[in-house]
C-alpha positions in Angstrom: 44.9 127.8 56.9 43.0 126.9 60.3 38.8 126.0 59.6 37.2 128.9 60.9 34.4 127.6 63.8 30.8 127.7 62.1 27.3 127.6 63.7 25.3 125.0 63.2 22.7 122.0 64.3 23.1 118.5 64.2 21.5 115.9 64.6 22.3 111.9 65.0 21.0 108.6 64.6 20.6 107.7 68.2 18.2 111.2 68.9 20.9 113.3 70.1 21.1 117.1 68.8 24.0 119.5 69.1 23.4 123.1 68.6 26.5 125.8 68.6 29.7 126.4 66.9 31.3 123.7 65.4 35.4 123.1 64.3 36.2 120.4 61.6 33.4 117.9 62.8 34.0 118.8 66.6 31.8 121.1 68.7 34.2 124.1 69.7 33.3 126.9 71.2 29.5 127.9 72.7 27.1 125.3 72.4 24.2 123.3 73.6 23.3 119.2 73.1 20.7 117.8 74.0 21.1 114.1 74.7 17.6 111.6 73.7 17.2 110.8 77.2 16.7 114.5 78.2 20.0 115.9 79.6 21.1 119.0 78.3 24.3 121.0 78.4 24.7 124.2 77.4 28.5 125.9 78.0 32.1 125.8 76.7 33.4 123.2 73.9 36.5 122.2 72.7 37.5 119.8 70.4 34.5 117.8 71.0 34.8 118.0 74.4 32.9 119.9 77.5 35.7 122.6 78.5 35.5 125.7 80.1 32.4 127.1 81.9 28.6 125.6 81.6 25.6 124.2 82.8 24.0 120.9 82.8 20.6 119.4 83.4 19.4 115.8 84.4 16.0 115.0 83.4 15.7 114.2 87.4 16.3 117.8 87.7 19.7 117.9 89.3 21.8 120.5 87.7 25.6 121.2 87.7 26.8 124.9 87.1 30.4 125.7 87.0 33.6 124.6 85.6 34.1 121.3 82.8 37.4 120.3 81.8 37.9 117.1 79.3 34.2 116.1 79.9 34.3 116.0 83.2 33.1 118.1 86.4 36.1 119.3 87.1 37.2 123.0 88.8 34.7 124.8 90.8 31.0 124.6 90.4 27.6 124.1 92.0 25.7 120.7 92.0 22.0 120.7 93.0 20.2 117.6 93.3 16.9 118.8 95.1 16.5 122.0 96.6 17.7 121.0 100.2 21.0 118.8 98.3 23.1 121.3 97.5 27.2 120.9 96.9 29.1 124.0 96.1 33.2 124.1 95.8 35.9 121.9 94.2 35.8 118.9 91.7 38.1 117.0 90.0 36.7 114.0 87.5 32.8 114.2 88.3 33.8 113.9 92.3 33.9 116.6 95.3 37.4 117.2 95.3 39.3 120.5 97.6 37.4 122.5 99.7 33.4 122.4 99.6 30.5 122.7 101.3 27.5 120.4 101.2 23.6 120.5 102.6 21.8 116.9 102.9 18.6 116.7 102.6 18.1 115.8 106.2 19.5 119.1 106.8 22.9 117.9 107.7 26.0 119.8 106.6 29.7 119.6 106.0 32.1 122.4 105.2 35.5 121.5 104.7 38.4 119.1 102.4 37.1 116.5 100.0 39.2 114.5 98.7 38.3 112.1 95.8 34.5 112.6 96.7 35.2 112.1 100.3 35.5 113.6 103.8 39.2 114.2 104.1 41.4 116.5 106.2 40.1 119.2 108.1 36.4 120.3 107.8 33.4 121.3 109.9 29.9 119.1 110.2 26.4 120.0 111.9 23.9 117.6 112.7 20.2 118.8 112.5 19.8 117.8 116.2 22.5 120.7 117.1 25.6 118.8 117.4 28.3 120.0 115.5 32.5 119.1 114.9 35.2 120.7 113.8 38.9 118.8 113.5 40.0 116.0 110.6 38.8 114.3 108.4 39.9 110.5 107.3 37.8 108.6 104.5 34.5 109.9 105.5 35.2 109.3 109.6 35.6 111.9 111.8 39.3 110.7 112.7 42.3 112.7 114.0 41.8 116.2 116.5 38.9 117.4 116.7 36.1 119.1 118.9 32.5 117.7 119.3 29.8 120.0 120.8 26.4 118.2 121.7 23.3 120.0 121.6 23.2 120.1 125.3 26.1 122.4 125.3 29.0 119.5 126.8 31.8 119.9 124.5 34.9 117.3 123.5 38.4 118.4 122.3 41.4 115.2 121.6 41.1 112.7 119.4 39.2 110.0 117.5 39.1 107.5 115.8 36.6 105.6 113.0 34.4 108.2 114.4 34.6 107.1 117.9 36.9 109.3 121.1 40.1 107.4 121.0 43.2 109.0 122.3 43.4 111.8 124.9 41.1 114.0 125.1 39.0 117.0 127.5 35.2 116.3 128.1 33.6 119.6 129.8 30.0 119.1 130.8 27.0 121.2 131.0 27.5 121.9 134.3 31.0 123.2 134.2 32.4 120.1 135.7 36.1 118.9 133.1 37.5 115.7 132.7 40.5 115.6 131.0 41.5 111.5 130.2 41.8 109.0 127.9 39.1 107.2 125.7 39.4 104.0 123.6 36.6 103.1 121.2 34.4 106.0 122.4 34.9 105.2 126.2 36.9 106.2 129.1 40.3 104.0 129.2 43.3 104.8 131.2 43.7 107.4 133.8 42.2 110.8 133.8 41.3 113.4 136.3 38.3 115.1 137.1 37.2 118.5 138.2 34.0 119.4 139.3 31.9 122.3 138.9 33.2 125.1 140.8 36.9 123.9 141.5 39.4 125.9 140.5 40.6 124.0 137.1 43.9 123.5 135.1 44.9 126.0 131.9 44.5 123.7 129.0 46.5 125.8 126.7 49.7 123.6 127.5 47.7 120.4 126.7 46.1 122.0 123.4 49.5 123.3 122.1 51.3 119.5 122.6 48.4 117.2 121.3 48.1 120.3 118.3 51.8 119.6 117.6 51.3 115.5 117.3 48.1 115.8 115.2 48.9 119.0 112.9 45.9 120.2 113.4 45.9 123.9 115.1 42.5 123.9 117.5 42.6 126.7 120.1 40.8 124.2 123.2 40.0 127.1 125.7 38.0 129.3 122.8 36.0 125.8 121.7 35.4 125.1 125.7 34.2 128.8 126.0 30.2 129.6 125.6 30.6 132.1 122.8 33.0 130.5 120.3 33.4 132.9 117.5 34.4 131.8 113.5 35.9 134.3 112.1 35.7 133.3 108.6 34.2 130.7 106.5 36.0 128.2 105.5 34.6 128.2 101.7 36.6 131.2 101.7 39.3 129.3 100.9 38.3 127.6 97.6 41.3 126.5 95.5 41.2 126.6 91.9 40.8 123.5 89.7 43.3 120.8 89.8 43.9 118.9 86.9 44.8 115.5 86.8 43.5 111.8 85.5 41.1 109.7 86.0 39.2 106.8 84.9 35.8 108.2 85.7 33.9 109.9 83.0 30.8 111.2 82.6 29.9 109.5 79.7 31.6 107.0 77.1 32.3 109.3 74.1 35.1 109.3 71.6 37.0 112.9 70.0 34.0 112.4 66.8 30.8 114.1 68.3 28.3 111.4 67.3 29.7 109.0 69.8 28.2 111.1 72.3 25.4 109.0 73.6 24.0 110.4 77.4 25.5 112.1 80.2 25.1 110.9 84.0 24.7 112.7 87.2 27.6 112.4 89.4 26.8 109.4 92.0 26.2 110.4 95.7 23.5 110.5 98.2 22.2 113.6 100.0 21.9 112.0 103.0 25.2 111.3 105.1 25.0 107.5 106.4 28.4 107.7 107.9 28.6 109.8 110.6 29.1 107.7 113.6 25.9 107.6 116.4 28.1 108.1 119.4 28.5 111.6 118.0 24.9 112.3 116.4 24.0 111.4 120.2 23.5 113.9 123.0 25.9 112.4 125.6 24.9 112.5 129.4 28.2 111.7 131.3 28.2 115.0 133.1 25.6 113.7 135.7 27.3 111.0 136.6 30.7 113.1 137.6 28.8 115.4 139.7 30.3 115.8 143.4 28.8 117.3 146.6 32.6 118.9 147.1 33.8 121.9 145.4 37.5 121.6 146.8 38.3 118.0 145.6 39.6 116.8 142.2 39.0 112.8 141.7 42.3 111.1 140.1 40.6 108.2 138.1 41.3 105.0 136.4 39.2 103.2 134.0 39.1 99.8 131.9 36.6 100.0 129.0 34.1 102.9 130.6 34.4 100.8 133.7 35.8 103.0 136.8 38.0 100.5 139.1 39.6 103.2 140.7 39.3 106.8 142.2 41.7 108.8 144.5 40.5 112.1 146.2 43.0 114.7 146.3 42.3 117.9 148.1 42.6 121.1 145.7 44.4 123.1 148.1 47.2 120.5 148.2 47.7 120.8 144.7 47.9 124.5 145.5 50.4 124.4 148.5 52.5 122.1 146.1 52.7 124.3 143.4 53.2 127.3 145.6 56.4 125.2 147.4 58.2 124.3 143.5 57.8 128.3 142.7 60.0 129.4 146.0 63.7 130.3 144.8 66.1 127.1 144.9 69.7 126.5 144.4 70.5 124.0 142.0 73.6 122.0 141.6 75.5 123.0 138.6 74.4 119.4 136.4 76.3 117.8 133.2 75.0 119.1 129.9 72.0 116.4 128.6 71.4 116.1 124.8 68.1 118.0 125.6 70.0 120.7 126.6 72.4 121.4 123.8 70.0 119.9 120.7 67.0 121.7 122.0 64.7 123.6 119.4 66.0 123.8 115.7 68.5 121.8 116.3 66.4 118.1 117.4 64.5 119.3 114.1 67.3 119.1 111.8 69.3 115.9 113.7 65.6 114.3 112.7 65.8 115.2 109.0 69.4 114.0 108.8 68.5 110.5 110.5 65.9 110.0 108.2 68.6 111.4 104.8 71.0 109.0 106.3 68.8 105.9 106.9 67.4 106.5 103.3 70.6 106.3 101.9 72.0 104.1 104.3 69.3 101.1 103.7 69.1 101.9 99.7 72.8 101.0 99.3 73.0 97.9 101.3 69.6 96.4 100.6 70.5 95.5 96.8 73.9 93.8 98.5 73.4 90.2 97.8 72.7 88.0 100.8 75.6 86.2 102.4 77.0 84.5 105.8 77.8 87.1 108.3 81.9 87.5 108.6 83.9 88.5 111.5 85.3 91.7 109.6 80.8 92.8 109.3 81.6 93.4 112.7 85.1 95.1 112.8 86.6 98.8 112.7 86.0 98.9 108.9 82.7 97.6 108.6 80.9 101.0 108.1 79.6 103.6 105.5 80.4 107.0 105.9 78.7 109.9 103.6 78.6 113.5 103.7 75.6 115.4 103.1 75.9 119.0 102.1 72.8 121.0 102.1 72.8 121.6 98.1 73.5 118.1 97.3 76.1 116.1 95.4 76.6 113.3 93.0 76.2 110.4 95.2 73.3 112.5 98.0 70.3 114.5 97.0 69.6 118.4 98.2 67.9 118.8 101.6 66.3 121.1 103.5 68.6 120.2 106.9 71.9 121.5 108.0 75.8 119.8 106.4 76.2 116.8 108.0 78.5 113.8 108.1 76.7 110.3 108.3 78.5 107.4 109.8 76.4 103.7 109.8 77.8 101.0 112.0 77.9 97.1 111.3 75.2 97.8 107.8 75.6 93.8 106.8 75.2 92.8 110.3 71.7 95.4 111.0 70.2 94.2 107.2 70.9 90.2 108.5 69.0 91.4 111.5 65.9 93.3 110.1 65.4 90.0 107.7 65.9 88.0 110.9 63.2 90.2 112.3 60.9 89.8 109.9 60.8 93.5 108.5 60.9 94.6 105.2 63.1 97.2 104.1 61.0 99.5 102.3 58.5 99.3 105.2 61.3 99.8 107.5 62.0 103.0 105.5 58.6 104.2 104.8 57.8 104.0 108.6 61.3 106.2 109.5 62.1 108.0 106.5 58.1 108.8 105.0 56.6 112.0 104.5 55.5 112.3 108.0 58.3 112.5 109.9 59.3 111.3 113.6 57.9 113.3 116.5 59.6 113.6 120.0 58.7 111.7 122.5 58.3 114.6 125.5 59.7 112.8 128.5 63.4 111.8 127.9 64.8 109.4 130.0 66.8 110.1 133.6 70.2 110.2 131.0 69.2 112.8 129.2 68.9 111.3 126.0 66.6 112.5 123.4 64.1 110.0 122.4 61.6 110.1 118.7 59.0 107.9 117.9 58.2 106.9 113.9 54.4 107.7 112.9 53.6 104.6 113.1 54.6 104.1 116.6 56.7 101.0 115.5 60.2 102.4 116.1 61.4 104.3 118.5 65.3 106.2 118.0 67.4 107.1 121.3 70.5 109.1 121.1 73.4 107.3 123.1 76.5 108.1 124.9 79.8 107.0 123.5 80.2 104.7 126.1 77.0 102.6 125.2 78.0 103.0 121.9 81.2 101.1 122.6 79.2 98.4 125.0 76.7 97.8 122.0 79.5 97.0 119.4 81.1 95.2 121.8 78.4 92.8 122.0 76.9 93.0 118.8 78.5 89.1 117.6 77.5 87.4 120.8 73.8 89.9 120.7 73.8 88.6 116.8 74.1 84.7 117.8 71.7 84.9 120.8 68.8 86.2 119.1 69.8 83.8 116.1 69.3 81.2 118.6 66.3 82.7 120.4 63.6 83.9 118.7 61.5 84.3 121.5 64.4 86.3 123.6 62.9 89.0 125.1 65.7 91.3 124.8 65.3 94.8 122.8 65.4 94.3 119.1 67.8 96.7 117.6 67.8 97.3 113.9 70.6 100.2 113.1 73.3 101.9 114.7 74.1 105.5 112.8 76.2 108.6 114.0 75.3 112.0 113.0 78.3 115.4 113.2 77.5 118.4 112.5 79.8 121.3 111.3 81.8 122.2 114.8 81.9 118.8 115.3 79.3 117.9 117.9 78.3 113.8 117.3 75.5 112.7 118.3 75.2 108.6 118.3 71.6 106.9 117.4 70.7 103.6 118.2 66.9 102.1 116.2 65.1 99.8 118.6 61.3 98.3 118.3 58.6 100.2 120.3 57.5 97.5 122.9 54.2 98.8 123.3 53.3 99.3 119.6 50.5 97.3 120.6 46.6 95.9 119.2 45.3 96.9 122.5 45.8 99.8 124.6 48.4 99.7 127.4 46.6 101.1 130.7 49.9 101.0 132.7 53.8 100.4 132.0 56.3 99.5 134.6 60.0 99.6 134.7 60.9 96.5 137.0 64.9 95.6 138.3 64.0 94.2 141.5 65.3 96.5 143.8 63.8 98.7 146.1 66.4 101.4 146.4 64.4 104.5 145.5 62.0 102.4 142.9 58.6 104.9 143.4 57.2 107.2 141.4 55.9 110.6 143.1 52.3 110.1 142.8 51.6 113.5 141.8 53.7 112.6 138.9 51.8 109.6 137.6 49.7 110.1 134.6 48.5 107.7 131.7 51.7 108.3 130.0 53.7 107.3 133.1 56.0 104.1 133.6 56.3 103.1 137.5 58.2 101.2 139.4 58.8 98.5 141.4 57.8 99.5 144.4 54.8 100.9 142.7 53.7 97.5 141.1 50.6 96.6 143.4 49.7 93.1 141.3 51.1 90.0 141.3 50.1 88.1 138.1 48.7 84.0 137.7 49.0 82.8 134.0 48.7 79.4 132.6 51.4 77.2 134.2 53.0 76.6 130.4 52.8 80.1 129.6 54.7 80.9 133.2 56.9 78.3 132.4 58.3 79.5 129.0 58.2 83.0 130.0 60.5 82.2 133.2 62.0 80.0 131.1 63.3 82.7 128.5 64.3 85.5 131.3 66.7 83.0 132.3 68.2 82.1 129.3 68.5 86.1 127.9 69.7 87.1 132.0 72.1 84.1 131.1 74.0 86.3 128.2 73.6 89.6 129.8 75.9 88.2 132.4 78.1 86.6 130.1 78.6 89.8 128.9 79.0 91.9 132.0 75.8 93.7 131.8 73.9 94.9 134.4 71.0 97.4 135.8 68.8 96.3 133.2 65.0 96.1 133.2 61.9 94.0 132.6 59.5 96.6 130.6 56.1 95.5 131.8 52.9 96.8 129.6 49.1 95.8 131.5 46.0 95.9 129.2 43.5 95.8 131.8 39.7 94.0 130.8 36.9 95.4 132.1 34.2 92.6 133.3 32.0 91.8 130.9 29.2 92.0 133.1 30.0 95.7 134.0 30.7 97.1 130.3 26.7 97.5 130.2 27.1 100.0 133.1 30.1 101.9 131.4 28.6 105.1 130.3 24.9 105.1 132.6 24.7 108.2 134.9 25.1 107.5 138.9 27.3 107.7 141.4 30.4 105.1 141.4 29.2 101.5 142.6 30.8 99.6 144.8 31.6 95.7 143.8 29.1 94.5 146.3 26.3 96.3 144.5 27.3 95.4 141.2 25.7 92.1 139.4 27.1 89.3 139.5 29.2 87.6 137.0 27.4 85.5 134.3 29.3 82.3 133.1 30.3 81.6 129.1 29.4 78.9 127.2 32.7 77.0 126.8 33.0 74.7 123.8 35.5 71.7 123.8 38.7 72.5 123.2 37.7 76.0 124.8 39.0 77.2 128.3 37.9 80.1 129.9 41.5 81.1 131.7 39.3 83.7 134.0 35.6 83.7 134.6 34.7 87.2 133.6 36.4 87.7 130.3 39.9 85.9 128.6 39.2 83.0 126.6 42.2 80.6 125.1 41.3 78.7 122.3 43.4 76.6 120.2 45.4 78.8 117.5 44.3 79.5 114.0 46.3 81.0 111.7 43.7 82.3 109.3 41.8 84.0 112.4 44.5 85.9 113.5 47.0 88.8 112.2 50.3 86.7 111.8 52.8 89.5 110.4 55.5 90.2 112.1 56.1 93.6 114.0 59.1 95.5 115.6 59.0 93.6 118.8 56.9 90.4 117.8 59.2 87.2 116.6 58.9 84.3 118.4 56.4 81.0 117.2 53.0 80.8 119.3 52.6 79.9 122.8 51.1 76.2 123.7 49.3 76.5 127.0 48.4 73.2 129.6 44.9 74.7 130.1 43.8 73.5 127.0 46.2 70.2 126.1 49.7 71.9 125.5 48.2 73.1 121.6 49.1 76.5 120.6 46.6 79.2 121.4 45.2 82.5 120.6 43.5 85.1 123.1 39.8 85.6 122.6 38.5 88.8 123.7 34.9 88.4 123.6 33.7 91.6 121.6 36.9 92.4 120.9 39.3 90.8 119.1 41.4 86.8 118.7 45.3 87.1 119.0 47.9 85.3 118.6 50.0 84.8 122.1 53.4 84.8 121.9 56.3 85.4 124.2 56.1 89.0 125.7 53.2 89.8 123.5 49.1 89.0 124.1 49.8 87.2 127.2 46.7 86.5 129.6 46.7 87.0 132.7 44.9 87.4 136.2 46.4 90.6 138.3 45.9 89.9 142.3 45.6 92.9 144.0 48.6 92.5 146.9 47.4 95.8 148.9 45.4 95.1 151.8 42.5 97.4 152.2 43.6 98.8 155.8 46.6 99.7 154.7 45.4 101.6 151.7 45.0 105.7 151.5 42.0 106.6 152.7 41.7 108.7 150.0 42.1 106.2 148.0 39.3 103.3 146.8 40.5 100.6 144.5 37.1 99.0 143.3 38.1 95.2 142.4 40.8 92.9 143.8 41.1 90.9 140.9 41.0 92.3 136.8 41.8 90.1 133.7 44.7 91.6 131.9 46.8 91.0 129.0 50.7 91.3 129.6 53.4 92.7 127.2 56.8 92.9 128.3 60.7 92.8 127.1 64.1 93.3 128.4 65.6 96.8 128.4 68.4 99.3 129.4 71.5 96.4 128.4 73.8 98.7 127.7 75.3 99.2 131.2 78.4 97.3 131.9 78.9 96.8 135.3 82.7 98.0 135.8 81.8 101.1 133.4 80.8 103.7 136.9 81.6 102.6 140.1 78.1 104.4 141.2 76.4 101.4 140.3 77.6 99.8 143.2 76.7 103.0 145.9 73.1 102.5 144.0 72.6 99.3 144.5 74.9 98.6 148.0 70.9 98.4 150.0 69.2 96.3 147.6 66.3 94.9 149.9 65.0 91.5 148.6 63.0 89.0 151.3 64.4 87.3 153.2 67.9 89.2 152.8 69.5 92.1 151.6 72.7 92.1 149.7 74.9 94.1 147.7 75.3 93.9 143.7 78.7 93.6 142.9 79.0 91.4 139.5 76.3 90.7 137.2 75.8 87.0 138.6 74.2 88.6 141.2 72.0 91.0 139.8 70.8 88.5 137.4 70.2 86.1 139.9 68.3 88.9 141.8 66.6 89.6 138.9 65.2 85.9 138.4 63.7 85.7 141.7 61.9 89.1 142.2 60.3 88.3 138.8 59.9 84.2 139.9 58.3 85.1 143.5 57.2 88.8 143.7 56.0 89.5 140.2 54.4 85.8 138.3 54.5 84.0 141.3 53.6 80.0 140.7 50.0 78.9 141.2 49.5 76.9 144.0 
């Protein structure tokens, strides 16, 4: 027969008294203790334990009311520490935990996601001076999409970072004037445009509904850029019940026997937020500084760091008349079917989840293979894996959400030798393709009609091929394997996997894994896409944007390095141009990424209201302090200084391989970059390369519309080899294309790849890093 629960008091040796309904020797049911320091608790027991509802008192006077499970705070409940500190919503272990709202006793105040007694997800803050956010959340930094309004009515809406604007973003000002850009660290970076007061300006629905789709976060930008934004409920509304898991924080040290209980604590926190970043508890005053006499003109800009280096004044109307020209009626050539056009929608949604099934299962069954000398038959007919995937599963493939599918993996021992060759470890390699988070489309697909994704991380990028560079790729895989066995600072694309997806019907689609070039420490201002030729090699200016990649004939810079840093670079494009031709390749590319570097004596003057200055009426240029063993490659910002391994991030990533640079400036030693402020990198081939970027347009002969501030900018180069898997004798095309190539002092046609790569060389030899004389 169970004991029946009694009432009783008891006291213990250490001062402590319980009062309330005791089972056995436990408290269980209502009850009250009293600890000898002065907290008291008076609510739910069982089994010796604080469980169910209840209140409890600090001798500070700070008071939880609400729900207890296990001893803990844990479920939904009210903590008070003074009477302007108050937390109401979700705990779990003695910690804010689910969806709660908290005053500090500065009068701050966050409602939103907490998540182990932090800031985390989506959520709303309000600073007493009146500026207030709404977006994500990531351990306690405003991080992710979200919208800033200062007090002085100028509102935000993109992306941030550790607290700071970092990503693309819309700034409207007081005035009514927009600028929609991009930011880096909290200040303008990259191109953006800007629209003053009064111009007619863009819809930004299009730009909220694609930057909502790559941050998951659903902000409506025209209602939060509006002057009456409405809420239409609150967000505590949505307080989820208690969720009960572990954890090793308790609120006191007691065992199941009652008189181990010996004092409660108050759950740790401070009322006051510390954290929340000053560029946002700030009232910013940029919108002075964009103001314009004109009403008619937008201002295409450019900026390095907050520092403006170049504007271009385009007439509104233009814009207009453009737009009003592309709406007429057209007749359009019947075109060949692109991959966009037939895996469009649902269907780029489920080829995703397959190639991230596939790879799964593809790099779980060949990574416990133990490790042996490549053979001859790794790269034959038979060296593949083939699977099928039905939707409900089966004994060798787990149940998924996606279509049926068959899985075909091409070369597995030869792409494992690789990653490992690479560097890359094969449960990153799958977390990074194959995690929670999925890929995401990369929106511009390239002039093939291929589709294109991009892993979370940004370290990977996937491109759907034709069966003809399928065959091309195999093809060359043994001599590809052997080269960059031989070279590993070859600048040629890294490819990790080659995998084939058909779905019921039959339609294949062919996927090849490559690393993302530009998965990069520092941002990449501009990208070119360089052959050499001048056939057709511009980009419509009123399509270039920040995502852009030019061409040749767009490249206005020639670039000075350090003459060993020229040398191995050249040095290397040879050698990989070398075994393109051997294999018969041609119309590929040098991928050229520019991190531009503001002057350091101009980042003072990056966000200061005024018109834009001219380089004559800008201070000048104050000199560094250059230790021995120190160089200073440019006087205004790039530093090389002999390499350190324990000062610099060494792991390898999807493109990085090769062994550090040595550079002449500073005794042939291997170097890092030193960006004052900013960060020391290793340089290596293709990746972290100084530079100095000549401006080769002469000033007459520039747009008056036009005004490029600054002949001469500090950059840092990234760059690789891409597009190899054209064969030259695959479309006779190639040879119409090229049949005007126009290189000084002579034209001439490209009929074999000796040519071409021989073109190649010199455009990148004279035109592009020309030597320092």
């Amino acid at each position: 027969m169970e004991d029946e629960a009694s009432f009783e008091e008891k006291s213990f040796s250490n001062g402590d008294v319980y009062i309330g309904e005791i089972k056995a020797i436990l408290a269980h049911g209502k009850g009250k203790y009293i600890w000898s320091d002065g907290t008291v608790y008076d609510g739910d027991w069982e089994d010796g334990k604080m469980t169910g509802k209840g209140v409890i008192i600090w001798p500070t006077g700070a008071k939880y009311e609400g729900e207890f499970s296990g001893g803990y705070l844990h479920g939904n409940g009210t903590f008070t520490r003074s009477s302007s500190c108050i937390y109401r919503g979700g705990w779990r272990m003695n910690v804010h935990h689910g969806i709660g709202q908290k005053e500090y006793s500065n009068s701050d105040s966050y409602e939103g996601s907490w998540r182990e007694g932090i800031r985390e997800g989506c959520g709303s803050y309000r600073w007493s001076n009146g500026n207030s956010y709404i977006g994500n959340w990531r351990s306690g930094k405003i991080e992710g999409r979200g919208v800033m309004r200062w007090a002085n009515s100028d509102i935000f809406d993109g992306f941030w970072v550790n607290g700071l604007r970092h990503g693309s973003g819309v700034h409207k000002f007081l005035d009514g004037g927009l600028y929609i850009g991009i930011w880096s660290k909290g200040l303008k970076d990259g191109k953006g445009t800007f629209y003053p007061a009064g111009c007619k300006q863009p819809s930004l629905k299009r730009w909220c509904s694609i930057n909502s789709n790559d941050s998951g976060l659903s902000l409506n930008t025209e209602k939060h850029l509006s002057p009456k934004p409405r809420v239409k409920r609150s967000i505590s509304t949505k307080i989820a019940g208690s969720i009960r898991s572990k954890s090793s924080r308790q609120i006191s040290q007691r065992t199941s026997s009652m008189d181990a209980d010996r004092s409660l604590r108050e759950p740790a926190g401070d009322c006051i937020c510390h954290d929340s970043p000053s560029t946002v508890s700030q009232t910013i005053d940029e919108g002075q500084s964009e103001a314009s006499d004109t009403r008619t003109s937008v201002y295409q800009r450019e900026y390095m760091q907050g520092v403006l280096i170049m504007e271009r004044t385009r007439k509104h109307s233009e814009s207009s008349h453009k737009n009003k020209r592309q709406n007429k009626p057209s007749v359009k050539p019947v075109m060949q079917s692109s991959f966009m056009d037939i895996f469009g929608g649902c269907q780029s949604y489920y080829l995703k989840l397959n190639l991230q099934l596939g790879i799964r299962y593809t790099v779980g069954k060949i990574t416990p293979v133990p490790a042996r000398e490549i053979r001859s038959s790794d790269f034959g007919e038979r060296a593949r894996i083939r699977m099928y995937f039905p939707k409900e599963g089966s004994q060798r493939t787990p149940p998924h959400y996606s279509i049926d599918f068959y899985w075909k993996d091409y070369c597995p021992m030869v792409f494992r030798d690789l990653r490992e060759m690479f560097n890359l470890d094969a449960a990153d390699y799958m977390m990074s393709i194959c995690g929670d988070c999925g890929l995401r489309d990369i929106s511009s697909p390239g002039k093939s009609g291929s589709l294109f994704y991009l892993s979370q991380d940004d370290r990977f990028v996937i491109k759907t091929l034709k069966k003809s560079e399928l065959k091309v790729l195999l093809d060359m895989l043994p001599k590809y394997y052997s080269h960059v066995g031989q070279y590993e600072n070859t600048l040629i694309t890294k490819f990790f996997g080659i995998h084939r997806i058909t779905l019921r019907g039959g339609q294949k689609v062919r996927f090849v894994v490559m690393g993302n070039m530009f998965c990069t420490e520092l941002h990449i201002h501009r990208s070119y896409d360089l052959k050499g030729s001048s056939q057709g090699r511009f980009t419509d200016k009123d399509k270039i944007n920040g995502h852009a990649t030019m061409k040749d004939l767009d490249l206005k810079y020639e670039f000075q390095m350090d003459i060993k840093l020229r040398e191995s670079l050249l040095n290397q494009i040879s050698l990989d141009c070398n075994f393109l031709e051997s294999q018969h390749i041609i119309d590929y590319s040098l991928l050229l990424g520019l991190h531009f570097r503001a002057p350091e004596n101009l980042k003072a003057l990056a966000e200061l209201p005024g018109s834009m200055q001219r380089q004559d009426s800008l201070p000048s240029a104050s000199g560094y302090d250059v230790n021995q063993g120190e160089q200073l490659l440019i006087p205004k910002g790039l530093l090389l200084v002999a390499h350190e391994p324990n000062f610099v991030n060494t792991a390898p990533g999807p493109h990085i391989r090769g062994n550090t640079l040595r550079a002449y400036s500073i005794g042939d030693k291997e170097v890092d970059l030193l960006l004052p402020g900013t960060a020391r990198l290793r340089v290596q081939l293709g990746v972290n390369m100084p530079a100095q970027a000549i401006s080769k347009v002469q000033e007459d002969k520039m747009e008056a519309s036009e005004v490029e501030l600054f002949e001469v900018y500090d950059v840092v180069l990234y760059m690789g080899i891409i597009d190899i898997l054209q064969e030259y004798n695959m479309k006779k095309k190639i040879e119409h294309a090229y049949k005007s190539i126009k290189f000084d002092p002579f034209t001439i046609s490209v009929t074999e790849p000796k040519i071409y790569a021989q073109r190649f060389i010199n455009f990148l030899d004279k035109k592009v890093f020309p030597q320092t004389t």
